[in-house]
C-alpha positions as CSV (number, residue, x, y, z in Angstrom):
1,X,21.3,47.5,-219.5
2,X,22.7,49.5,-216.4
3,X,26.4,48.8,-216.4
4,X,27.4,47.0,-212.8
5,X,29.4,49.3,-210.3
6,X,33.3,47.7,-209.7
7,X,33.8,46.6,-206.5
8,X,35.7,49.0,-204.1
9,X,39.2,48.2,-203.1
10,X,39.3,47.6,-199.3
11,X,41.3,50.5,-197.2
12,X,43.5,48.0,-195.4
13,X,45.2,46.9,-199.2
14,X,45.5,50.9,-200.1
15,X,46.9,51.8,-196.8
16,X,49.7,48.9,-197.6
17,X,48.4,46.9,-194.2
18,X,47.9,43.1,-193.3
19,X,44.6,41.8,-193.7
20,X,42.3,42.2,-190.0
21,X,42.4,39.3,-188.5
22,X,38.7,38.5,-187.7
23,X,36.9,37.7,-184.0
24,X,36.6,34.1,-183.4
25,X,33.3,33.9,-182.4
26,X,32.2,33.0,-179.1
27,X,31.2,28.9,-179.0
28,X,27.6,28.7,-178.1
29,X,26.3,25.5,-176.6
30,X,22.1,24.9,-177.8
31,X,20.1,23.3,-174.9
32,X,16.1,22.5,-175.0
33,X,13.7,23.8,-172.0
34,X,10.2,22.4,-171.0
35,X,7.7,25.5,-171.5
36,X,5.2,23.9,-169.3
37,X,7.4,22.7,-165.9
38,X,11.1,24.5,-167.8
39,X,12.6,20.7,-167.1
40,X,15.7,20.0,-169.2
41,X,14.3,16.4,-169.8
42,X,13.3,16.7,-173.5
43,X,13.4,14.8,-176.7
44,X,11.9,14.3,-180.0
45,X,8.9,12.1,-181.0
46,X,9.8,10.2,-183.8
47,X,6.6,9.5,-186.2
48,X,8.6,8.7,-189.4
49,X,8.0,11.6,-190.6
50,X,10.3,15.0,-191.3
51,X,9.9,17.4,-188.9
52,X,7.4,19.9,-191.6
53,X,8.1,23.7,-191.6
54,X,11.2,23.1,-188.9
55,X,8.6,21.8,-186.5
56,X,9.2,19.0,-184.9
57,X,7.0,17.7,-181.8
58,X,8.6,17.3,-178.4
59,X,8.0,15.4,-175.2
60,X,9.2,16.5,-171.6
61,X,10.1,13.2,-169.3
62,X,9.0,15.0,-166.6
63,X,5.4,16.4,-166.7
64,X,4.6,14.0,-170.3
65,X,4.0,17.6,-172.2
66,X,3.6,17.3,-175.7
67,X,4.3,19.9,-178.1
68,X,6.0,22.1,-180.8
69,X,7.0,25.5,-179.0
70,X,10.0,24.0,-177.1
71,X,12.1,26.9,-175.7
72,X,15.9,27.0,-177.1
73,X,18.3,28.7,-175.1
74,X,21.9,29.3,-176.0
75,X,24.6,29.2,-174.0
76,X,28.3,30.5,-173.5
77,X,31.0,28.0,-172.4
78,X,30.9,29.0,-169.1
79,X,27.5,29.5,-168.6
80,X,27.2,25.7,-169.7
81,X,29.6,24.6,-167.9
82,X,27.6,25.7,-164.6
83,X,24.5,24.5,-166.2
84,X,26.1,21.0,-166.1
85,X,27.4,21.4,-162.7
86,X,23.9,22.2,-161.1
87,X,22.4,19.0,-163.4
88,X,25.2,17.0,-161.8
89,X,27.2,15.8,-164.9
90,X,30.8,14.6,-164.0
91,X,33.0,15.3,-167.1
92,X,35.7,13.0,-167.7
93,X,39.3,14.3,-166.8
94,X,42.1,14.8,-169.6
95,X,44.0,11.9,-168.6
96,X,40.8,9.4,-169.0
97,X,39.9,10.9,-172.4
98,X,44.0,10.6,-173.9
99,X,43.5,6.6,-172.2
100,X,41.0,5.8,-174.2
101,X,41.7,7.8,-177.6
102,X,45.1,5.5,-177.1
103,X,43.2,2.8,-176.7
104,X,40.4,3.3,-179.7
105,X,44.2,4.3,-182.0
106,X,45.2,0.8,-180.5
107,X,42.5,-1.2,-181.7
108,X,42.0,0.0,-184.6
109,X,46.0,-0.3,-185.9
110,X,45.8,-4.0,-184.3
111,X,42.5,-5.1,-186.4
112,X,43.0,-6.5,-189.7
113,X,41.7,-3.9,-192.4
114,X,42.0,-6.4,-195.5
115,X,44.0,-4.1,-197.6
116,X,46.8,-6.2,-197.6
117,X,47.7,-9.3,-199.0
């Protein structure tokens, strides 16, 4: 049996450096596209059944196409962000989303969790 080769020790720990730091990848934002009319308006049929081989079966809103080749497209952040601007999606300011995080922090220290007696 062929004796494994040891694994070679990085450059960065013989040159006496700090570890690279690595990229932070770009987020990428996953939207669906109509193939027939290239509408935004999709979802999935639900049958009950799995999607089989990673293909599930999709219906446009718009033109009532059925099928399985739905185009994926991904996005950057910015190039998202105009895609919701020409749909016409108003995102909630900062200010509304810390009112209601208080609010949900609220509620949930004023319910009664049953813990104690």
């Amino acid at each position: 049996m062929p004796k494994k080769s040891k694994l070679a020790t990085p450059d960065w720990i013989l040159k006496g450096g700090k570890k690279p730091e690595k990229k932070k990848a770009e987020r990428t934002f996953k939207i669906k596209e109509c193939p027939k009319c290239k509408s935004y308006e999709v979802g999935i049929i639900i049958t009950g059944e799995e999607c089989k081989g990673g293909k599930c079966d999709w219906e446009c809103r718009k033109c009532k196409w059925k099928g399985a080749n739905i185009i994926e497209k991904e996005l950057t952040e910015d190039e998202f962000m105009e895609y919701l601007d020409k749909k016409g999606e108003i995102l909630p300011n900062e200010d509304e989303l810390k009112k209601d995080f208080k609010k949900t922090i609220e509620s949930a220290d004023s319910e009664d969790i049953g813990d104690e007696k």
